[in-house]
C-alpha positions in Angstrom: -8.3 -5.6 -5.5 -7.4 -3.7 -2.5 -3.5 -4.3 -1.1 -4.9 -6.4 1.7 -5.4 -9.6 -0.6 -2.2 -9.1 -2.7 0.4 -12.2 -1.6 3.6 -11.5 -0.3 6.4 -11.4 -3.0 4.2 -10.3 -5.7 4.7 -7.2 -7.9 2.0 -5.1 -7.8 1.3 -1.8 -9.5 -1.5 1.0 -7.7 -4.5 1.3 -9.4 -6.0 4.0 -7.0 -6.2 5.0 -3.8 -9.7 5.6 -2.2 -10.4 7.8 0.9 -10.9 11.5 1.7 -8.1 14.0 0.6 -6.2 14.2 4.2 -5.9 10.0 3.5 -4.8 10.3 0.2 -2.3 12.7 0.7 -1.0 11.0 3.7 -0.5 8.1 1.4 1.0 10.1 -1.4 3.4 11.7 0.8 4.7 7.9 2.1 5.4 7.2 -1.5 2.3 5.7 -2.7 1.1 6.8 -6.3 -0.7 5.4 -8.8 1.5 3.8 -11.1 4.0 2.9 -8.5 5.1 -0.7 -8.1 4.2 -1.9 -4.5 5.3 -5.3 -3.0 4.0 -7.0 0.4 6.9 -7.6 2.1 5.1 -9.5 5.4 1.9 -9.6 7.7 2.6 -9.2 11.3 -0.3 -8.7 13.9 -3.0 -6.9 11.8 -0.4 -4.0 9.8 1.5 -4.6 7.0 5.3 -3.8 5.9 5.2 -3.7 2.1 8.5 -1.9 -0.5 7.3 1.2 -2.3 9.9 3.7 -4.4 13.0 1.3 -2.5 11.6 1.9 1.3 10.1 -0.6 3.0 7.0 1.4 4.8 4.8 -0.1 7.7 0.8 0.6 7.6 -2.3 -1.0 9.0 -4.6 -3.1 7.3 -7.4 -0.2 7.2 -5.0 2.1 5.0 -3.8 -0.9 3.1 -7.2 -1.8 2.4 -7.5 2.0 0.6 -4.5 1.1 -2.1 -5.9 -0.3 -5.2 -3.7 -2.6 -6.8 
């Protein structure tokens, strides 16, 4: 299931990340690999703040909807 739908809290481990190569990378270099844990921190107005590698990162609901979890 994509990022989007995971509930705050919750433990979740990356599957895969879709997208073209620029997107992935971008991802990558923010800290998110596959077999990383990822948790949704909160929702606010359309992005996300979710903890990756002990940093909490912000991103918008269209990248977070590339993260496989």
């Amino acid at each position: 299931m994509p990022l989007t739908m995971a509930s705050q809290g919750e433990i979740n481990s990356i599957k895969s990340i879709r997208g073209k190569d620029e997107t992935k990378r971008f991802l990558e270099n923010l800290g998110f690999v596959i077999g990383s844990k990822v948790t949704v921190i909160s929702e606010i107005g359309g992005n996300m703040i979710v903890n990756v590698k002990d940093a909490r990162v912000a991103i918008d609901k269209g990248m977070a909807s590339r993260i496989i979890v």
